[in-house]
BAFI-3210 file (N, C-alpha, C; in Angstrom, 3 decimals, decimal comma, padded with zeros to 6 digits):
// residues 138
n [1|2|3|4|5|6|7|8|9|10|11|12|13|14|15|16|17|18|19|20|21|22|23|24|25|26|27|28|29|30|31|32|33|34|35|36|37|38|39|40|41|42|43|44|45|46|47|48|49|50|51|52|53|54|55|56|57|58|59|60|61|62|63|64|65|66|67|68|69|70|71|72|73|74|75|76|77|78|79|80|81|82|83|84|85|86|87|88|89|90|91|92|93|94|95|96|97|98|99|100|101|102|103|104|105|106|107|108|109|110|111|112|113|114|115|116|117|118|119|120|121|122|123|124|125|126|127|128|129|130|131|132|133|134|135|136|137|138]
n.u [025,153|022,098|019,346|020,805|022,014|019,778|018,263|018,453|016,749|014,262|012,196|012,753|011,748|009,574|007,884|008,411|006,896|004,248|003,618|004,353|002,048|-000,058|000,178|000,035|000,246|000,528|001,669|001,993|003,018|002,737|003,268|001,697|-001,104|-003,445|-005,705|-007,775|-006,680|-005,463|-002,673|-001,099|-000,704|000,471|002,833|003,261|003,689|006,043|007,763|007,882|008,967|011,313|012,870|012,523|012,968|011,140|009,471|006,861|005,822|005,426|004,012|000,660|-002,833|-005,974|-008,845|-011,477|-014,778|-017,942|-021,362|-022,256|-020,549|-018,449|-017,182|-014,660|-014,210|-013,279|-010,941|-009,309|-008,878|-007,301|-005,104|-003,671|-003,312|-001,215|000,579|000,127|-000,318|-003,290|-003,921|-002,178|-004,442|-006,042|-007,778|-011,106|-013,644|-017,218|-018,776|-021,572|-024,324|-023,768|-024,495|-027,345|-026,180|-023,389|-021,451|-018,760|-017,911|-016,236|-015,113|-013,726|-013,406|-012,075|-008,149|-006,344|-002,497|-000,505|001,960|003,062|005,886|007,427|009,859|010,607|008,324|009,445|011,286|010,747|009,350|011,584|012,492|010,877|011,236|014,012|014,030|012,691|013,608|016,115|015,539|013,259|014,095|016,157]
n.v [-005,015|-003,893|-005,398|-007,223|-006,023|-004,922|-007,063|-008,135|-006,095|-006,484|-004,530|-004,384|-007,331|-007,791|-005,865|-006,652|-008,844|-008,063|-006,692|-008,584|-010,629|-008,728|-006,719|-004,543|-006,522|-006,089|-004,938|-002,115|-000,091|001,338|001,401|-000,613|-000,714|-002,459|-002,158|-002,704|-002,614|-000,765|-000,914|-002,826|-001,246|000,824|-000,224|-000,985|001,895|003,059|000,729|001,803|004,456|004,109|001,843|001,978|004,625|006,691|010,041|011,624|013,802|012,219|009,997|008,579|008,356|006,516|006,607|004,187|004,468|003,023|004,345|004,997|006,001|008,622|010,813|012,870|012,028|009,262|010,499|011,819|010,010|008,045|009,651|010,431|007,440|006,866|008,812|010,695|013,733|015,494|016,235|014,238|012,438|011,545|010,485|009,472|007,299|006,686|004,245|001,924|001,479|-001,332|-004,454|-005,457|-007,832|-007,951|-009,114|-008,042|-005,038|-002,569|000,145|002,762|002,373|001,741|001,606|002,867|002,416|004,228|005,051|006,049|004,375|003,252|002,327|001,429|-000,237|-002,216|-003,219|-004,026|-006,749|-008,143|-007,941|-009,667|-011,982|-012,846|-012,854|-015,363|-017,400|-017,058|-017,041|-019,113|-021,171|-022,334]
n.w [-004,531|-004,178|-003,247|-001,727|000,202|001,418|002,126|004,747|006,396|008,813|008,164|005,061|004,427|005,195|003,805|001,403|001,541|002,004|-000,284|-001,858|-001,701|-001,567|-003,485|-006,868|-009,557|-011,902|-015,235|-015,707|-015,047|-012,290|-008,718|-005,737|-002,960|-001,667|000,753|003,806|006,661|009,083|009,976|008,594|006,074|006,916|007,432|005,103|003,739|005,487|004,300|001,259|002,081|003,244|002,227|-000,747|-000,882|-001,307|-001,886|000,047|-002,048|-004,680|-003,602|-003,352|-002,228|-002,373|-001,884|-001,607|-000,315|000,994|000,658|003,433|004,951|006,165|004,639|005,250|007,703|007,215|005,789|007,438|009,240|008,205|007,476|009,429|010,549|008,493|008,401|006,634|004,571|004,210|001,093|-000,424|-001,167|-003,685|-004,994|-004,809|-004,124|-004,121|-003,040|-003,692|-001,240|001,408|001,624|003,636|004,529|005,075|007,146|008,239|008,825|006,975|008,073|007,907|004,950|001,684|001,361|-000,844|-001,544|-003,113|-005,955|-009,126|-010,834|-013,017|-013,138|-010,011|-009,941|-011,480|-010,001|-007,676|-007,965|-009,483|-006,888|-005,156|-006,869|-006,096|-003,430|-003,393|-004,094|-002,646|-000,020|000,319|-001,134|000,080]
ca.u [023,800|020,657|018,692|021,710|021,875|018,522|017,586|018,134|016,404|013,251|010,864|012,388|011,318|008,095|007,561|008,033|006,471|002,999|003,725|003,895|000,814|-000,997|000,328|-001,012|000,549|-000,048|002,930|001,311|003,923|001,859|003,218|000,320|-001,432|-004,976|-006,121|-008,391|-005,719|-004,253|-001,228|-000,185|-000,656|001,452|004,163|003,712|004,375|007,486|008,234|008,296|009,864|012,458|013,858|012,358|013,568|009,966|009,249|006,053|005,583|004,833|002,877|-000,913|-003,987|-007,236|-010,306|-013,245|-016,001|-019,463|-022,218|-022,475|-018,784|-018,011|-015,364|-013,790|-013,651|-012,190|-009,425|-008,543|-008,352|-006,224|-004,154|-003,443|-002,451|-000,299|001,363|000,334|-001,161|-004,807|-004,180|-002,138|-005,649|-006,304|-009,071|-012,736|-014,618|-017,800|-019,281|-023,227|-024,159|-023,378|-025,738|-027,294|-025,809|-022,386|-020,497|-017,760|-018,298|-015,539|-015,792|-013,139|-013,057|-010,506|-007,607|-004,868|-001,220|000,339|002,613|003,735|006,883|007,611|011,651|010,395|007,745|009,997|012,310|010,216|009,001|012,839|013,367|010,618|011,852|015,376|013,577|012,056|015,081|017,160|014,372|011,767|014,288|017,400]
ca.v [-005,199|-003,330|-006,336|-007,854|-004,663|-004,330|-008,554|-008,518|-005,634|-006,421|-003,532|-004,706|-008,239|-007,504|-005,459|-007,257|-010,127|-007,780|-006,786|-010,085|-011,294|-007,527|-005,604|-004,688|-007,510|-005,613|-004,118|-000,458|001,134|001,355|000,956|-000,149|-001,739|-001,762|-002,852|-001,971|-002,393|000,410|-001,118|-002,905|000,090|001,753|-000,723|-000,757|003,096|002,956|000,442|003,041|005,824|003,757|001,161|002,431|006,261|007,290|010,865|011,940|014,340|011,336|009,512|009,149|008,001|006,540|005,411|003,164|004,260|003,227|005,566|005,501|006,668|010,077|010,820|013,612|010,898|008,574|011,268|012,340|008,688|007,489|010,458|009,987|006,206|006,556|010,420|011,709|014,956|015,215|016,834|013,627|012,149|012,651|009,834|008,758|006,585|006,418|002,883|001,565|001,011|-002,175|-005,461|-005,687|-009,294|-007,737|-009,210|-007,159|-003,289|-001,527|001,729|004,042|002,403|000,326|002,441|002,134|003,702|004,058|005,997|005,934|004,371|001,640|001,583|000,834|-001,660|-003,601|-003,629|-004,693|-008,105|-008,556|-008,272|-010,543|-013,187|-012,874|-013,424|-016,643|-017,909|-017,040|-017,613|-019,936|-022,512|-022,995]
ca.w [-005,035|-003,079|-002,725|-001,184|000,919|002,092|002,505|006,417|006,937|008,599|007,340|003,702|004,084|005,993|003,192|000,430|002,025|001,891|-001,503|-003,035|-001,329|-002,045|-004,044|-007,799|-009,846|-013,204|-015,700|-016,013|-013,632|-010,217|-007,215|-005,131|-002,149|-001,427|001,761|004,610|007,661|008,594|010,280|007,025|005,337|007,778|007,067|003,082|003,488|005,865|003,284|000,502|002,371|003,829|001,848|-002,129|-000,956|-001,868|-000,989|-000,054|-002,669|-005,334|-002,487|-003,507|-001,704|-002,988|-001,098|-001,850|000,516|001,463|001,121|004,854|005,927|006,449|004,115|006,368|009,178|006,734|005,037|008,537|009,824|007,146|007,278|010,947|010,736|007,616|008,407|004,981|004,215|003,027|-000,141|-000,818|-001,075|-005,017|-005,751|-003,658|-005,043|-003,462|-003,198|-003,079|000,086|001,222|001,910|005,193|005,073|005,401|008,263|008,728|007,755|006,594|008,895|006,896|003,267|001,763|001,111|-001,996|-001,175|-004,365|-006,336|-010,661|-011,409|-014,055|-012,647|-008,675|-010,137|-012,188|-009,262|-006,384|-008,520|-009,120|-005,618|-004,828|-007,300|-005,737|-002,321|-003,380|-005,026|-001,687|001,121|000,393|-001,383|000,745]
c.u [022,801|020,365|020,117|022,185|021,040|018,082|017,586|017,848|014,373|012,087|010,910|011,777|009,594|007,071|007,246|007,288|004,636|002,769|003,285|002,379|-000,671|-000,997|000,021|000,631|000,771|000,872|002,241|002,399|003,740|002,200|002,475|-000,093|-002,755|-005,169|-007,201|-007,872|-005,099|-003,170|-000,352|-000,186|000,883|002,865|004,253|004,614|005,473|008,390|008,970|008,749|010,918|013,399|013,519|012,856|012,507|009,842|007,481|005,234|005,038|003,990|001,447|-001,441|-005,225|-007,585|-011,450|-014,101|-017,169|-019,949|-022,207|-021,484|-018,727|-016,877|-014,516|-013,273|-012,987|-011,167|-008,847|-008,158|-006,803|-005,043|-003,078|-002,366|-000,904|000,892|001,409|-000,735|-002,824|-004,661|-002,875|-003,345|-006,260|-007,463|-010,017|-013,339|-016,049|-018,825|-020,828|-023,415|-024,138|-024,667|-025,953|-026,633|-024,227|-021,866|-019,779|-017,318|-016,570|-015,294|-014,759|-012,392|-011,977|-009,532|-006,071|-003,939|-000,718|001,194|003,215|005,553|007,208|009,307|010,907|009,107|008,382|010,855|011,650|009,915|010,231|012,863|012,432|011,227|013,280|015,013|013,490|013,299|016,215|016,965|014,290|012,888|015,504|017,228]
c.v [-004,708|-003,920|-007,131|-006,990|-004,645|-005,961|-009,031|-007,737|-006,249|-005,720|-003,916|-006,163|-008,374|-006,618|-005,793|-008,374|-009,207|-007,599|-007,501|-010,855|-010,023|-006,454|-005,869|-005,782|-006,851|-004,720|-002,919|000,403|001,851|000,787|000,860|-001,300|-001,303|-002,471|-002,015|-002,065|-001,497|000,489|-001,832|-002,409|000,816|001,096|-000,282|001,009|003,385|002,400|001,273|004,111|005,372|003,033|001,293|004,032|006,821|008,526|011,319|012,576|013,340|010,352|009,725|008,201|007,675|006,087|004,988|003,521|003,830|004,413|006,132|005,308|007,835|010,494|011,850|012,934|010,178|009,273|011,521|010,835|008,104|007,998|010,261|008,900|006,377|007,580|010,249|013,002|014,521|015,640|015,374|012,394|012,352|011,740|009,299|009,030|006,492|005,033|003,023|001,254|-000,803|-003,745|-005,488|-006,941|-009,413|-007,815|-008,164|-005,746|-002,922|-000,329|002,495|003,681|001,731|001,622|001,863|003,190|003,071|005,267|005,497|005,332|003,055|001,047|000,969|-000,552|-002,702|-004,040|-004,390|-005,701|-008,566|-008,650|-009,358|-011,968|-013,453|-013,662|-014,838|-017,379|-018,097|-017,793|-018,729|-021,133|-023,310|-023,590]
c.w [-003,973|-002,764|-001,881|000,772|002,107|003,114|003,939|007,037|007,274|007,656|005,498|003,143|004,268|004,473|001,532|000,626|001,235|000,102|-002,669|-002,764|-001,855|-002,637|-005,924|-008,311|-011,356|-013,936|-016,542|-015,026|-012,478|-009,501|-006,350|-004,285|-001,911|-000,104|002,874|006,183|007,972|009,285|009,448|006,706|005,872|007,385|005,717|003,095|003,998|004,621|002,004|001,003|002,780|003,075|-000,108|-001,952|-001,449|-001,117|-001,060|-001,189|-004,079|-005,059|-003,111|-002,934|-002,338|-002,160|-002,366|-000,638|000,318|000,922|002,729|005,797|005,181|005,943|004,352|007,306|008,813|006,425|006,565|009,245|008,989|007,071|008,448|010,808|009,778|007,413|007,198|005,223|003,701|001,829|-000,855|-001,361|-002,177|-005,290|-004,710|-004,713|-004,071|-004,063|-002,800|-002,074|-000,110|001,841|003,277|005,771|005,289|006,894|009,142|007,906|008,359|007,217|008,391|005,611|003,119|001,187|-000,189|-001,897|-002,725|-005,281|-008,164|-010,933|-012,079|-013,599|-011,308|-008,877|-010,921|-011,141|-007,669|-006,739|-009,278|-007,700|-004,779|-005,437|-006,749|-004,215|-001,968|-003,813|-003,866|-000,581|000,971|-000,273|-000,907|001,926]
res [x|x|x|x|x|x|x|x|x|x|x|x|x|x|x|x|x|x|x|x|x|x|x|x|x|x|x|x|x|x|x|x|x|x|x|x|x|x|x|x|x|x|x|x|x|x|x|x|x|x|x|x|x|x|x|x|x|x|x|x|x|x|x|x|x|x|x|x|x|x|x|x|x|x|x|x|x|x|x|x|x|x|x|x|x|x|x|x|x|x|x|x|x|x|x|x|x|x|x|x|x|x|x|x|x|x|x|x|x|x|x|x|x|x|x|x|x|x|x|x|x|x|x|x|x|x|x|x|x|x|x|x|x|x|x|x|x|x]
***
């Protein structure tokens, strides 16, 4: 069994761990994380290249920016942390600017790694329920 396979690899627990806490929740067949970290990110995508066999080539990128981020500084930032291409980079959204009463600015957009597949999303919320079932209740 895979999940049986994979269950003492760090990067696959680490990974599903983020998953279940941030990833889309929603049975449309999106594999997907949104966040504005870009060292969870960095994991989610090891995640998918390492232990889902994801290859780049189905890999996609969206931002949410600000008006007032540089969305060259963001695509090249993002690209950087997460080693993807820019032309994986298919959707920017550009956002209203944001309230001056904003705390904690955003400085390169929230970013969503995601990729189409209705088999790897039915199987990652199996492999969380297997988790919880193994983990969290023994």
């Amino acid at each position: 069994m895979e999940f049986e396979r994979l269950a003492d690899n760090p990067l696959f627990l680490i990974g599903l761990g983020i998953y279940w806490g941030e990833g889309d929740k929603t049975d449309n067949g999106r594999v997907a994380v949104i966040n504005t970290d870009p060292e969870l990110l960095r994991i989610v995508v090891n995640f998918y290249r390492q232990c889902l066999g994801i290859s780049d080539s189905i890999l996609r990128i969206g931002l949410f920016l600000y008006e007032d981020i540089d969305r060259n500084v963001a695509i090249a930032f993002w690209s950087d942390k997460l080693k993807v291409s820019p032309q994986q980079f298919i959707k920017i959204q550009i956002l209203k600017s944001r309230s001056r009463l904003t705390e904690h600015k955003t400085k390169y957009g929230i970013c969503s790694l995601y990729f189409s597949s209705t088999r790897f999303s039915i199987k990652i919320h199996e492999w969380i329920r297997l988790l919880s079932i193994r983990k969290l209740t023994s």
